[in-house]
mmCIF file as Biopython writes it, N, C-alpha, C and O atoms, coordinates in Angstrom:
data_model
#
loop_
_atom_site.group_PDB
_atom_site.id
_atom_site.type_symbol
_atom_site.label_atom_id
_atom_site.label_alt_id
_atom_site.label_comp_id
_atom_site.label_asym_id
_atom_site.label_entity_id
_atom_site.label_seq_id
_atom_site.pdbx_PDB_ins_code
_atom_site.Cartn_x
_atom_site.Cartn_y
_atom_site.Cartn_z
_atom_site.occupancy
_atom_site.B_iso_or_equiv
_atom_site.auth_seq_id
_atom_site.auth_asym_id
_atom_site.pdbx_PDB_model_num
ATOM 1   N N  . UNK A ? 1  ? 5.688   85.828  38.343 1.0 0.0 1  A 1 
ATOM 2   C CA . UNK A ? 1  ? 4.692   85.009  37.713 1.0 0.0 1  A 1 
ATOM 3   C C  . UNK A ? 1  ? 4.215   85.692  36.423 1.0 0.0 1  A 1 
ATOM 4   O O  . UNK A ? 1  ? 3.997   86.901  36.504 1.0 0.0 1  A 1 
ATOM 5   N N  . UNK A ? 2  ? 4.054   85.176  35.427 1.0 0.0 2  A 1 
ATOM 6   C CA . UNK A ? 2  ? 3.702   85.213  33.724 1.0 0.0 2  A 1 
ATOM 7   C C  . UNK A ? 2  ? 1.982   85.831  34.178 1.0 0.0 2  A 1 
ATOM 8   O O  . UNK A ? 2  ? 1.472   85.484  35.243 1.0 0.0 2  A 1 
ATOM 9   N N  . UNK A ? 3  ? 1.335   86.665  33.293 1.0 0.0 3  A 1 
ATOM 10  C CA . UNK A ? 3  ? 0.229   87.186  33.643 1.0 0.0 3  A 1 
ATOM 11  C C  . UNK A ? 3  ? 0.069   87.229  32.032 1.0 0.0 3  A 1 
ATOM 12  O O  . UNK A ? 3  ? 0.812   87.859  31.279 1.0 0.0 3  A 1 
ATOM 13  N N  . UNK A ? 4  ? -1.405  86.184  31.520 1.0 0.0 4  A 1 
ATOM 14  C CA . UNK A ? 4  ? -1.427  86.567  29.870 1.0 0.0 4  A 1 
ATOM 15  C C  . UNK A ? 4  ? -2.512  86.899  29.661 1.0 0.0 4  A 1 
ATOM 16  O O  . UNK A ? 4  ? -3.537  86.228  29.777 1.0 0.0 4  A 1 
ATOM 17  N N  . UNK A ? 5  ? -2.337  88.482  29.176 1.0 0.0 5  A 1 
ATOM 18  C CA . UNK A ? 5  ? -3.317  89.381  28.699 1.0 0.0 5  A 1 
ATOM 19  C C  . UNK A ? 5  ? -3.705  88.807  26.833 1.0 0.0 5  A 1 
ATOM 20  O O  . UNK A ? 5  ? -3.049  88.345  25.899 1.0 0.0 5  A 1 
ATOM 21  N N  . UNK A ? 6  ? -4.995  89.154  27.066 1.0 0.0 6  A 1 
ATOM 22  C CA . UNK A ? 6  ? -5.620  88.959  25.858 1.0 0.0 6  A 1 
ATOM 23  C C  . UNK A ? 6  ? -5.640  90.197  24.844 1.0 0.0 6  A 1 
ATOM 24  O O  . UNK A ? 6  ? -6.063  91.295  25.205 1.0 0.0 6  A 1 
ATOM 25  N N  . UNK A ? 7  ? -5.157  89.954  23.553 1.0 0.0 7  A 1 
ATOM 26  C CA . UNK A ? 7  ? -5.680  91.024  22.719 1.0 0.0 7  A 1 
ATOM 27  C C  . UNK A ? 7  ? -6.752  91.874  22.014 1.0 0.0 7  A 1 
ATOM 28  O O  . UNK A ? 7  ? -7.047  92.883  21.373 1.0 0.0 7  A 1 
ATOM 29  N N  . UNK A ? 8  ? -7.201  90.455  22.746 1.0 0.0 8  A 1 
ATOM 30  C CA . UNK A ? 8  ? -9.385  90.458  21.758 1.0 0.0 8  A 1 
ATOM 31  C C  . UNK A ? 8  ? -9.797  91.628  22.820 1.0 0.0 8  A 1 
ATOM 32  O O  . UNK A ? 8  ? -9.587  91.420  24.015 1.0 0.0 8  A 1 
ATOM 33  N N  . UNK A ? 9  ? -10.489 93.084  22.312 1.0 0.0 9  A 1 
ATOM 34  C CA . UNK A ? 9  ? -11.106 94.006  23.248 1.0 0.0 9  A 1 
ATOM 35  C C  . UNK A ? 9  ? -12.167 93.008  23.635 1.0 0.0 9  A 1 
ATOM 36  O O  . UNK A ? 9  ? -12.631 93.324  24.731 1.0 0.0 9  A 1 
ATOM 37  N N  . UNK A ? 10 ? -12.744 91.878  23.122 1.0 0.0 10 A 1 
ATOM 38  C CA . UNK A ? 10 ? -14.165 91.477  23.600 1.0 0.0 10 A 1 
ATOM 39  C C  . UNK A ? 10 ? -13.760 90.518  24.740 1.0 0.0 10 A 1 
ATOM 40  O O  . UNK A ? 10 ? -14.698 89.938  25.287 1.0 0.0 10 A 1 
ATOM 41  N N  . UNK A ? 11 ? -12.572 90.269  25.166 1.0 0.0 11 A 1 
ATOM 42  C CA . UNK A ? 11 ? -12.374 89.488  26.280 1.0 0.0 11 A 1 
ATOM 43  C C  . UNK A ? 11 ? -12.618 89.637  27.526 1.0 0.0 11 A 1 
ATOM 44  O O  . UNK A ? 11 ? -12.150 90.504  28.264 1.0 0.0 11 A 1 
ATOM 45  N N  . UNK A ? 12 ? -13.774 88.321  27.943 1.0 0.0 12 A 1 
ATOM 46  C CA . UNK A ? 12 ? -14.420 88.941  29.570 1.0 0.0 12 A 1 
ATOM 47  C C  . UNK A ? 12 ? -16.034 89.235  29.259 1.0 0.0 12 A 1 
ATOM 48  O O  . UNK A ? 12 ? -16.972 89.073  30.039 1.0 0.0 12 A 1 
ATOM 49  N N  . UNK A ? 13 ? -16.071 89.692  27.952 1.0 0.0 13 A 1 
ATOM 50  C CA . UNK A ? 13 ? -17.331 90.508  28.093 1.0 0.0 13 A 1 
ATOM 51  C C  . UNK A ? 13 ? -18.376 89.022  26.833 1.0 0.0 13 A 1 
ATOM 52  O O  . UNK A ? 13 ? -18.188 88.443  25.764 1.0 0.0 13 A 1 
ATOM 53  N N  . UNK A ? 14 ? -19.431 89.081  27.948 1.0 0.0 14 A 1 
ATOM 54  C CA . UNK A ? 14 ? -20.309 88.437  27.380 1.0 0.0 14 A 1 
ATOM 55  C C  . UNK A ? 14 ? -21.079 88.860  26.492 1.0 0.0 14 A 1 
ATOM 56  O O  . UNK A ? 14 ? -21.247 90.080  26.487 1.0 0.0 14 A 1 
ATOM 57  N N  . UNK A ? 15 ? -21.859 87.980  25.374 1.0 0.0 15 A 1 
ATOM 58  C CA . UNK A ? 15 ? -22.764 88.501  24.538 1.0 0.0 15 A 1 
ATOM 59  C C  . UNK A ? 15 ? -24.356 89.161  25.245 1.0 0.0 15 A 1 
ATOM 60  O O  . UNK A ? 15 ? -25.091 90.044  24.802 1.0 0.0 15 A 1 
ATOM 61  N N  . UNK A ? 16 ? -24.456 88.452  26.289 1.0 0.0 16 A 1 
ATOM 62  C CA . UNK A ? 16 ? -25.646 89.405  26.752 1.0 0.0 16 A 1 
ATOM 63  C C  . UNK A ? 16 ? -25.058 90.620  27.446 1.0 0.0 16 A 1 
ATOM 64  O O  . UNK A ? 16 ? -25.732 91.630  27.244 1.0 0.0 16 A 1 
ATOM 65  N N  . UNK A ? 17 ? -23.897 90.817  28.271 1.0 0.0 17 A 1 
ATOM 66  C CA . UNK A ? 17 ? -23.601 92.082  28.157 1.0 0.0 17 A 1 
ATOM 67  C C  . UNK A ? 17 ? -23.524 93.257  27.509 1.0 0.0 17 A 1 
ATOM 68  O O  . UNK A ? 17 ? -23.838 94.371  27.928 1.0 0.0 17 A 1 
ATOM 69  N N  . UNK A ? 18 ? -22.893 92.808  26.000 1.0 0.0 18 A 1 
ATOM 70  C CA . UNK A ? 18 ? -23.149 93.786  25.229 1.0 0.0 18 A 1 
ATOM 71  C C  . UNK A ? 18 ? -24.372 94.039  24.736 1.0 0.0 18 A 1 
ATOM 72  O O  . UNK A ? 18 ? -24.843 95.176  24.704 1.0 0.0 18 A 1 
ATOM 73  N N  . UNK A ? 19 ? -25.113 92.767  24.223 1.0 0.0 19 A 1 
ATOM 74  C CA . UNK A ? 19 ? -26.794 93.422  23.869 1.0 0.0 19 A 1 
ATOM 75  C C  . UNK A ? 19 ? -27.279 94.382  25.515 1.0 0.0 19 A 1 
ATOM 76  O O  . UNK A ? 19 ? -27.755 95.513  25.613 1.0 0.0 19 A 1 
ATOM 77  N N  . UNK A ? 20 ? -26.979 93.549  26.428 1.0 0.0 20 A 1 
ATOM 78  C CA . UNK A ? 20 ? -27.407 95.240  27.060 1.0 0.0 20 A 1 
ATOM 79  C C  . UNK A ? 20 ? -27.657 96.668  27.540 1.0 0.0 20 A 1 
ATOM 80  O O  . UNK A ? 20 ? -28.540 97.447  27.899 1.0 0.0 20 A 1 
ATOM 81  N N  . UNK A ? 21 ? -25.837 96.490  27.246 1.0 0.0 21 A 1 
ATOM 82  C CA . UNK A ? 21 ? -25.305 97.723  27.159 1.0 0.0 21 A 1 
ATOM 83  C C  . UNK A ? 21 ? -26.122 98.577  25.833 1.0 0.0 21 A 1 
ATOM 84  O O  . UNK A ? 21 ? -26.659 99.659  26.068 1.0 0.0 21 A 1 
ATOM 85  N N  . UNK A ? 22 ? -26.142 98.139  24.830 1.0 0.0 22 A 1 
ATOM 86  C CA . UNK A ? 22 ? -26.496 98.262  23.750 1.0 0.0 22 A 1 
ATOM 87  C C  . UNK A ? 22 ? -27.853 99.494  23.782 1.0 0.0 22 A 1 
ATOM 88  O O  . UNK A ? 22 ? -27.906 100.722 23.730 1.0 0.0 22 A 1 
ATOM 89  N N  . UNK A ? 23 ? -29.140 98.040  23.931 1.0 0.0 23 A 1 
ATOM 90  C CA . UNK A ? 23 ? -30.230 98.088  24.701 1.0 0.0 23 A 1 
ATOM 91  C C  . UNK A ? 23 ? -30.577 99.353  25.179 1.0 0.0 23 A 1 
ATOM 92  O O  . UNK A ? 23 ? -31.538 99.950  24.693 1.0 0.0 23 A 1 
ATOM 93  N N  . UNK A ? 24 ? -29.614 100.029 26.458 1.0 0.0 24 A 1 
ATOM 94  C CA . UNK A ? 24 ? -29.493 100.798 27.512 1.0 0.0 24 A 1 
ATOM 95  C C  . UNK A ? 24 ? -29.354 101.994 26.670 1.0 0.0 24 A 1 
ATOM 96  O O  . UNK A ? 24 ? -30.138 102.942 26.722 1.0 0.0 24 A 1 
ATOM 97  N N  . UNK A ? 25 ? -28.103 101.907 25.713 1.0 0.0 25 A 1 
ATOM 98  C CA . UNK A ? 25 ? -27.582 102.959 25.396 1.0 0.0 25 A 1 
ATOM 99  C C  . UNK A ? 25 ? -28.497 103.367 24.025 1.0 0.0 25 A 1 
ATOM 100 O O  . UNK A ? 25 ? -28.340 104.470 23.503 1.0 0.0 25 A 1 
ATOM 101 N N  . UNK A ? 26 ? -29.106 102.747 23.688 1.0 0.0 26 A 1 
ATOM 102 C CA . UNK A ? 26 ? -29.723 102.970 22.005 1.0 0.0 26 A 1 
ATOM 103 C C  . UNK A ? 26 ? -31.234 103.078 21.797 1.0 0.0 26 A 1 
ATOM 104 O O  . UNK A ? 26 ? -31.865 103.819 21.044 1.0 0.0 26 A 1 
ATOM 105 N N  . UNK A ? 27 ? -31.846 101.715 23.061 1.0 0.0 27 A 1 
ATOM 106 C CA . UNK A ? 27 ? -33.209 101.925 22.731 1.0 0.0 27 A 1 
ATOM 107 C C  . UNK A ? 27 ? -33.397 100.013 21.635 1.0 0.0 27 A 1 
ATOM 108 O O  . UNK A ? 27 ? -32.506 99.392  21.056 1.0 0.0 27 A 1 
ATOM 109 N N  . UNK A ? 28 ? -34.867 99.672  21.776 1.0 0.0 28 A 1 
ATOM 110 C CA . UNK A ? 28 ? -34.737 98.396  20.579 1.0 0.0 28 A 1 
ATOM 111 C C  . UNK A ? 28 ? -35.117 99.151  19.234 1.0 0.0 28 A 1 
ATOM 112 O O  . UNK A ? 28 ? -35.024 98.655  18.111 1.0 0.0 28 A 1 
ATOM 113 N N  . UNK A ? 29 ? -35.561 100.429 19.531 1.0 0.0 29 A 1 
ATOM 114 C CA . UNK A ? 29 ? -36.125 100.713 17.949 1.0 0.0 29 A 1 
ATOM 115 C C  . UNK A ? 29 ? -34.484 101.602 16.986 1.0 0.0 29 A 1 
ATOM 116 O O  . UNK A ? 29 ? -34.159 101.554 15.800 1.0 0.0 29 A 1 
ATOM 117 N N  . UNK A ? 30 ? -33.834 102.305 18.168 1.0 0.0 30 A 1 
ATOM 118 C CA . UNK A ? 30 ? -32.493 102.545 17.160 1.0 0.0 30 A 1 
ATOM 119 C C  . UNK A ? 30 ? -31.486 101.037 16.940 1.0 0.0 30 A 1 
ATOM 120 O O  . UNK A ? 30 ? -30.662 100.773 16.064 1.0 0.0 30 A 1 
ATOM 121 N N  . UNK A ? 31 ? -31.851 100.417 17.859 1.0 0.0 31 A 1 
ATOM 122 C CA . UNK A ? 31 ? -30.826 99.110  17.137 1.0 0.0 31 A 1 
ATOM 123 C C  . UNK A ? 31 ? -31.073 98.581  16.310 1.0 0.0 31 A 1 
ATOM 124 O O  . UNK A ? 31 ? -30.147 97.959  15.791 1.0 0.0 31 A 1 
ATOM 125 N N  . UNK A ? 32 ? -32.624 98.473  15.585 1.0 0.0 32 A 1 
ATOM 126 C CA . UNK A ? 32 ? -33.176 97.483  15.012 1.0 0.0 32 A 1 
ATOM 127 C C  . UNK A ? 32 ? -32.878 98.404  13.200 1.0 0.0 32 A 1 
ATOM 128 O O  . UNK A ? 32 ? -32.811 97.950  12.058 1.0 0.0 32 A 1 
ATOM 129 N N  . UNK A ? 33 ? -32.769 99.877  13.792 1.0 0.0 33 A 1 
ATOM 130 C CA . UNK A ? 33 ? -31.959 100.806 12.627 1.0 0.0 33 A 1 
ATOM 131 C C  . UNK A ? 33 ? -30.887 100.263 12.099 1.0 0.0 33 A 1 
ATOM 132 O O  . UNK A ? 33 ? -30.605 99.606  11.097 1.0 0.0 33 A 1 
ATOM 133 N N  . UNK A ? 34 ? -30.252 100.789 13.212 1.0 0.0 34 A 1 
ATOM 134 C CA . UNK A ? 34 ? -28.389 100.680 13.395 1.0 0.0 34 A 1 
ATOM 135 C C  . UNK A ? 34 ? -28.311 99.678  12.455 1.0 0.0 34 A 1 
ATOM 136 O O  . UNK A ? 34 ? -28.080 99.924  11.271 1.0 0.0 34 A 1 
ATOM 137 N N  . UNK A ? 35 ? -28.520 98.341  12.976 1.0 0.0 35 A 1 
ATOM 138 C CA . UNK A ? 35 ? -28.363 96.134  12.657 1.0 0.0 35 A 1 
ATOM 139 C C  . UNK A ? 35 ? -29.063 95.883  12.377 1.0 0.0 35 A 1 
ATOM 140 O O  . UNK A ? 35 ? -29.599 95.297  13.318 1.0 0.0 35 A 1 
ATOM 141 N N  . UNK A ? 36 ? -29.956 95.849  11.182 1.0 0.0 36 A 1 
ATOM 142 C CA . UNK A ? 36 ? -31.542 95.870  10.360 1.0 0.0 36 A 1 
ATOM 143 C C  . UNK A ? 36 ? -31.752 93.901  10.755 1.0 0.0 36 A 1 
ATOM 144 O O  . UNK A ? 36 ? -31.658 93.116  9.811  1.0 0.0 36 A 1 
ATOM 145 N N  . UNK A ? 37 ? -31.960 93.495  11.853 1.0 0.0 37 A 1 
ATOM 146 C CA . UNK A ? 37 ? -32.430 91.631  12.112 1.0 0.0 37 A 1 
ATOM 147 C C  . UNK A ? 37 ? -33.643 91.813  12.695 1.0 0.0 37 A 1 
ATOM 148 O O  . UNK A ? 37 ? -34.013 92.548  13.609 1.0 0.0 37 A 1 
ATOM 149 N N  . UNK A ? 38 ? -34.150 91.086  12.069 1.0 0.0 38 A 1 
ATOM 150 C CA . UNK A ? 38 ? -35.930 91.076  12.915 1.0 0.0 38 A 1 
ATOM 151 C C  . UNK A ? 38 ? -36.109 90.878  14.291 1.0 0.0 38 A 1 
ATOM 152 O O  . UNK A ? 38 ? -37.169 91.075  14.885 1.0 0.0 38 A 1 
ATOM 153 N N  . UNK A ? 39 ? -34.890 90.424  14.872 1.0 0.0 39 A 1 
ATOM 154 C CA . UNK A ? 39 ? -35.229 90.086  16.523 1.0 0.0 39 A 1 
ATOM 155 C C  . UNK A ? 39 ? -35.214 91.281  17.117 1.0 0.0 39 A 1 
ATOM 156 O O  . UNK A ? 39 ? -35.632 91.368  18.271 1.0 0.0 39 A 1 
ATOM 157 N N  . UNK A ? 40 ? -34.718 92.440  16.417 1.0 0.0 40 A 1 
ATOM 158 C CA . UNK A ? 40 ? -34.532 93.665  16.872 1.0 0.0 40 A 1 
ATOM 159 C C  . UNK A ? 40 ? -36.046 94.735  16.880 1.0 0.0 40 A 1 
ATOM 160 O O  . UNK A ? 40 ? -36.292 95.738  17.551 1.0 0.0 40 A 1 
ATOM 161 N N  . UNK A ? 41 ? -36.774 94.092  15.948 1.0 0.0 41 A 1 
ATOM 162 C CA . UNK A ? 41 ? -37.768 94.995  15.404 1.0 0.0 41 A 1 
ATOM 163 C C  . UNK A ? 41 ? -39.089 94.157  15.341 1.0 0.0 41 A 1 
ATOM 164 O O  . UNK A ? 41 ? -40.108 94.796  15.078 1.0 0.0 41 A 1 
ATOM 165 N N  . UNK A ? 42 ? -39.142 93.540  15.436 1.0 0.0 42 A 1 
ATOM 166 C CA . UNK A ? 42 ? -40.252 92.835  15.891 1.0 0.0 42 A 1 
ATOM 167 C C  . UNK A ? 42 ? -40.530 92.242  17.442 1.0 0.0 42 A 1 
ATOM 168 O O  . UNK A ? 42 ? -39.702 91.522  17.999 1.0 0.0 42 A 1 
ATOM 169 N N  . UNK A ? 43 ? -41.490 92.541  17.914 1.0 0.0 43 A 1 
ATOM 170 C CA . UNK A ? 43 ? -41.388 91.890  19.416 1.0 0.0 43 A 1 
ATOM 171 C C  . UNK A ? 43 ? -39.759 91.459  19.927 1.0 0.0 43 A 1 
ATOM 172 O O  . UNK A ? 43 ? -39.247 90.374  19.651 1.0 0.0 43 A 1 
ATOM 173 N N  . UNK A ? 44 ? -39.079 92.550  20.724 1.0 0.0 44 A 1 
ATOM 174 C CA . UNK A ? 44 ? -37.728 92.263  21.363 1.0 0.0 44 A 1 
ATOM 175 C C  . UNK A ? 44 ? -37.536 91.712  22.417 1.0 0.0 44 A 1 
ATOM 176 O O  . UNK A ? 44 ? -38.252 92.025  23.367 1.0 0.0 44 A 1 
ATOM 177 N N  . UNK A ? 45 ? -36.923 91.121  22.512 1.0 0.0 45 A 1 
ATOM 178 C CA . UNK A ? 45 ? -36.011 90.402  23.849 1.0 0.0 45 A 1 
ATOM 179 C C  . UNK A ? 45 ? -34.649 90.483  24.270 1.0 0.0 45 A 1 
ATOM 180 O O  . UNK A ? 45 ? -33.804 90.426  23.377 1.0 0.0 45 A 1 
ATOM 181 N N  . UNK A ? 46 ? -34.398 90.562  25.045 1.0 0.0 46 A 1 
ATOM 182 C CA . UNK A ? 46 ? -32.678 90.100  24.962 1.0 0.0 46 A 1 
ATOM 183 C C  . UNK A ? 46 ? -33.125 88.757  24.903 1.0 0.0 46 A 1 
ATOM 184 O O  . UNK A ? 46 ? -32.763 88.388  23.786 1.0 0.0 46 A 1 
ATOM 185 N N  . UNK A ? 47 ? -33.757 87.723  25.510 1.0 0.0 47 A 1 
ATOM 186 C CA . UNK A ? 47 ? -33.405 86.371  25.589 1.0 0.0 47 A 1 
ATOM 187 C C  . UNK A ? 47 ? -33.540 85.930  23.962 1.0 0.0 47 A 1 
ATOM 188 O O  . UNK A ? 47 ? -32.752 85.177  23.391 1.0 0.0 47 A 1 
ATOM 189 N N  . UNK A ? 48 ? -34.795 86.613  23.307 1.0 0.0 48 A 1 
ATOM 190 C CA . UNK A ? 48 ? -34.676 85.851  21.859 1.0 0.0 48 A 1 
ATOM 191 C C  . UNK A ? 48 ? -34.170 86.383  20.891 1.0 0.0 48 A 1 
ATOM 192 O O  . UNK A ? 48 ? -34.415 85.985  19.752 1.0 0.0 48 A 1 
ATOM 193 N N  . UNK A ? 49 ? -33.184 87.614  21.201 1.0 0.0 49 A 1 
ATOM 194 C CA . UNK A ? 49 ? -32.011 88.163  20.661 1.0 0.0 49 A 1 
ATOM 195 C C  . UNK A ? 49 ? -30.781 87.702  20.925 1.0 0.0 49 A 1 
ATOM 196 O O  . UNK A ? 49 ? -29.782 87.942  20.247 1.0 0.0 49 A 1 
ATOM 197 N N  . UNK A ? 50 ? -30.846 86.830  22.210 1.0 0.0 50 A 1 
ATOM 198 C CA . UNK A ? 50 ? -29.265 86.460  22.486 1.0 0.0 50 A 1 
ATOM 199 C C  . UNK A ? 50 ? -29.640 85.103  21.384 1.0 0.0 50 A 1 
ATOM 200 O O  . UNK A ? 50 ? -28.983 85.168  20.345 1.0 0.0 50 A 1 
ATOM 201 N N  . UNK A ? 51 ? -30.396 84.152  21.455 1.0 0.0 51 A 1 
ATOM 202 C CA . UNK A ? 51 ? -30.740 83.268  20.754 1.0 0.0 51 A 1 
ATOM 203 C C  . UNK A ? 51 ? -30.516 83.309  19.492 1.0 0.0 51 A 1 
ATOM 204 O O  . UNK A ? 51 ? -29.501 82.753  19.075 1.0 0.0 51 A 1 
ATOM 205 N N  . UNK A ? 52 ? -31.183 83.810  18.807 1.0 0.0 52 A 1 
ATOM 206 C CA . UNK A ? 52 ? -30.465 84.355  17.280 1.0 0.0 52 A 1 
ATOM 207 C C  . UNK A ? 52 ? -29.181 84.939  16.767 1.0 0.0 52 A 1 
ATOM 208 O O  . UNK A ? 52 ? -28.619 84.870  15.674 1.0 0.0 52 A 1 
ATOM 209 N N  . UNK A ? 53 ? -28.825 85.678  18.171 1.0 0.0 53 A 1 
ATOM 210 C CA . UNK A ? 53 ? -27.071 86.110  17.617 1.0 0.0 53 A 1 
ATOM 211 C C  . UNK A ? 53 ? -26.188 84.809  17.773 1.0 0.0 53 A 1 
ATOM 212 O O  . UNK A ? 53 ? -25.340 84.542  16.923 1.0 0.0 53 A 1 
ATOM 213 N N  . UNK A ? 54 ? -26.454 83.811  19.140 1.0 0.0 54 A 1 
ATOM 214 C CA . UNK A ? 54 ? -25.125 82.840  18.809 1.0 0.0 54 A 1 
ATOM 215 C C  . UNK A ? 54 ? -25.709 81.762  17.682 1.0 0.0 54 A 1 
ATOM 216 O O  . UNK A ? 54 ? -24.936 80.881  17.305 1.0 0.0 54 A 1 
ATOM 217 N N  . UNK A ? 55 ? -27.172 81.816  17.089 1.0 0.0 55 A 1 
ATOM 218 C CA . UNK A ? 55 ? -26.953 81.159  16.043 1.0 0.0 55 A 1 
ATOM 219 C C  . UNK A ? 55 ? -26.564 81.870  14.670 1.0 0.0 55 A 1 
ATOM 220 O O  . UNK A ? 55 ? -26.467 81.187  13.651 1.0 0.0 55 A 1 
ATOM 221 N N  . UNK A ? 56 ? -26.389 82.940  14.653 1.0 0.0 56 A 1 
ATOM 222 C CA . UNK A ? 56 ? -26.110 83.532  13.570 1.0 0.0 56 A 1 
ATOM 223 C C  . UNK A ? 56 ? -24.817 84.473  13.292 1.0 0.0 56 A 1 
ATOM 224 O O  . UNK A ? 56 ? -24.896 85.699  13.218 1.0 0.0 56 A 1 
ATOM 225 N N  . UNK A ? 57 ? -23.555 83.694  13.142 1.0 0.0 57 A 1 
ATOM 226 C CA . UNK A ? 57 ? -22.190 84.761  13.173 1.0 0.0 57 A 1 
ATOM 227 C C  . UNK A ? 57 ? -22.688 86.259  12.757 1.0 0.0 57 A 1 
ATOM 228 O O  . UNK A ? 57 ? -22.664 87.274  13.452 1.0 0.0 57 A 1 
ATOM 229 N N  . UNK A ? 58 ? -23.223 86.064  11.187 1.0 0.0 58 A 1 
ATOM 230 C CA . UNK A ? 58 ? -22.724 87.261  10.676 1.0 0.0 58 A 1 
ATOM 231 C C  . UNK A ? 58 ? -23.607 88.449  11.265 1.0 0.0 58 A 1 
ATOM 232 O O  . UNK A ? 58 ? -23.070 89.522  10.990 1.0 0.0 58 A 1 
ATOM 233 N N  . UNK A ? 59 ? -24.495 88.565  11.807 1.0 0.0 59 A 1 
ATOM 234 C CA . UNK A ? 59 ? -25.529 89.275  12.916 1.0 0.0 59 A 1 
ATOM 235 C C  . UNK A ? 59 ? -24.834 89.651  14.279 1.0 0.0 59 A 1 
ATOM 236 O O  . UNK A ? 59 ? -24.933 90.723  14.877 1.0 0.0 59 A 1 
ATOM 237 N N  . UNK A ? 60 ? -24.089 88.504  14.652 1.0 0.0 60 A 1 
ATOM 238 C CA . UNK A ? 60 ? -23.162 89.053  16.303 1.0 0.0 60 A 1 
ATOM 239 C C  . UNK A ? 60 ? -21.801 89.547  16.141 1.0 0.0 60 A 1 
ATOM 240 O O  . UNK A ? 60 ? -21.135 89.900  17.114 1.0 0.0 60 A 1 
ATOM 241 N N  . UNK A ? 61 ? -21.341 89.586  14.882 1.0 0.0 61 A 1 
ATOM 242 C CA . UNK A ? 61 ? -20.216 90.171  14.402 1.0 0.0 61 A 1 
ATOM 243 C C  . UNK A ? 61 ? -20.809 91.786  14.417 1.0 0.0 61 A 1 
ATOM 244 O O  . UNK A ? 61 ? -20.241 92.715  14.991 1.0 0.0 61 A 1 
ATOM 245 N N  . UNK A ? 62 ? -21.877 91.867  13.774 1.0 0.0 62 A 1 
ATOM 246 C CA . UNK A ? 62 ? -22.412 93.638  13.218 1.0 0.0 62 A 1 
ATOM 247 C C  . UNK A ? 62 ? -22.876 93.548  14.891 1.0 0.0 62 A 1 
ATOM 248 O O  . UNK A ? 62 ? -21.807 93.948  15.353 1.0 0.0 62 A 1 
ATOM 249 N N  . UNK A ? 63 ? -23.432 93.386  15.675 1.0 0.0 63 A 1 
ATOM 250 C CA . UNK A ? 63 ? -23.678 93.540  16.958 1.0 0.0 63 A 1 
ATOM 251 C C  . UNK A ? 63 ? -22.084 93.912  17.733 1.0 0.0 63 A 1 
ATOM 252 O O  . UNK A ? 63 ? -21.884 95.049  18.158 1.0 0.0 63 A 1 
ATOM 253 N N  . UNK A ? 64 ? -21.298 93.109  17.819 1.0 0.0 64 A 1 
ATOM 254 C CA . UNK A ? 64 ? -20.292 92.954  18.614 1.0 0.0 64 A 1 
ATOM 255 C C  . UNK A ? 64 ? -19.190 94.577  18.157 1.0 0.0 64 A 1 
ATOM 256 O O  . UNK A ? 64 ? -18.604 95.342  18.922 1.0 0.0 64 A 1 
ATOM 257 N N  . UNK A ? 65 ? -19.282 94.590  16.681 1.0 0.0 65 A 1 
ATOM 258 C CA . UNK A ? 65 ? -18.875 95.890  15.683 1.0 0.0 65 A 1 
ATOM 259 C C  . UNK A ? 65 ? -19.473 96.844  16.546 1.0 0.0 65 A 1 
ATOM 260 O O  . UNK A ? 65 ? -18.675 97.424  17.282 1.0 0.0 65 A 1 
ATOM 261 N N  . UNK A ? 66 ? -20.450 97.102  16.631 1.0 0.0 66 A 1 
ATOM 262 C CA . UNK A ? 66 ? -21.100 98.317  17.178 1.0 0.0 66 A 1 
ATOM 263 C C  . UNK A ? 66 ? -21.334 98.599  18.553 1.0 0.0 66 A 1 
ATOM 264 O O  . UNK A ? 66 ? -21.849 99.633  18.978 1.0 0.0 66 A 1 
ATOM 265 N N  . UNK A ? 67 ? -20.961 97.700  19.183 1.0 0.0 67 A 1 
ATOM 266 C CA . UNK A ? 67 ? -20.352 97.895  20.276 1.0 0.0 67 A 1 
ATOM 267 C C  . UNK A ? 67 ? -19.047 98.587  20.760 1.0 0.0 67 A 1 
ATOM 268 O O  . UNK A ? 67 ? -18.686 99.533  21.460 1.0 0.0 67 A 1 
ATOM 269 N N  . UNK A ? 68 ? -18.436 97.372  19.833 1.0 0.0 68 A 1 
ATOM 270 C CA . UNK A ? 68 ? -16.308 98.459  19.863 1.0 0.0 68 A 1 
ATOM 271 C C  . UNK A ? 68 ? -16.526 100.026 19.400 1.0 0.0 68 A 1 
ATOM 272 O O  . UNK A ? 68 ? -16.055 101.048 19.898 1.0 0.0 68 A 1 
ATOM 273 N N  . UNK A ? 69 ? -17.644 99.809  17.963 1.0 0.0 69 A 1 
ATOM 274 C CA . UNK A ? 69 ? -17.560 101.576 17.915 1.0 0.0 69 A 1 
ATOM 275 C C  . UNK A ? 69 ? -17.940 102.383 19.227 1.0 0.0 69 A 1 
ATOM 276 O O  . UNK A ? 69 ? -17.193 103.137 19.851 1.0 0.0 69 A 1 
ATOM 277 N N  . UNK A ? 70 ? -19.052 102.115 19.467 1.0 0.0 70 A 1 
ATOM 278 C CA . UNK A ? 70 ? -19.619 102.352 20.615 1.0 0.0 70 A 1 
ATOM 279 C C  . UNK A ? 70 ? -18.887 103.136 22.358 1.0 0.0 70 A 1 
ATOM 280 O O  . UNK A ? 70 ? -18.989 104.173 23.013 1.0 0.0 70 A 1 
ATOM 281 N N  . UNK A ? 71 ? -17.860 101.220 22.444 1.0 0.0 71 A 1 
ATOM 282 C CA . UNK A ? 71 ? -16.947 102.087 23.408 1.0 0.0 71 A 1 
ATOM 283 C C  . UNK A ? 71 ? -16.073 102.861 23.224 1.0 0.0 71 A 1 
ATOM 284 O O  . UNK A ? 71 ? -15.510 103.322 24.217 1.0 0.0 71 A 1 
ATOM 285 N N  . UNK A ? 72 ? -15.633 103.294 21.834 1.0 0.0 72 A 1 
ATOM 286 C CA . UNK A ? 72 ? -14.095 104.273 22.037 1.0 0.0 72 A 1 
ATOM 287 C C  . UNK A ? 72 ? -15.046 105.347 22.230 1.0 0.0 72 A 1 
ATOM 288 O O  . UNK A ? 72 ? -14.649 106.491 22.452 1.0 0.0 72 A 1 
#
């Protein structure tokens, strides 16, 4: 049986996963460094951070970026 692996490292992994991993690993005040977006640095959430990243590509791209750096 054919088994088709994906090339995308982000496959599987959700966007609130990574903001939490994130979160966990950084803190909201070094992320809000790291990815200069106000959801980061002003009153944080994941919920009204996940909110603003799927409306905003170019914000969950630099999120999703610093993640891949993150895991190697």
């Amino acid at each position: 049986m054919y088994q088709h692996t994906s090339k995308d490292p982000l496959h599987g992994i959700t966007l609130e996963m990574i903001l939490t991993r994130l979160v966990e690993q950084y803190g909201w005040d070094e992320m809000g460094r790291i990815v200069r977006i106000r959801c980061f640095n002003h009153d944080p959430s994941i919920k009204s951070s996940l909110q603003f990243l799927r409306r905003t590509p170019w914000a969950r791209k630099k999120v999703e970026a610093l993640y891949l750096r993150e895991k190697k």
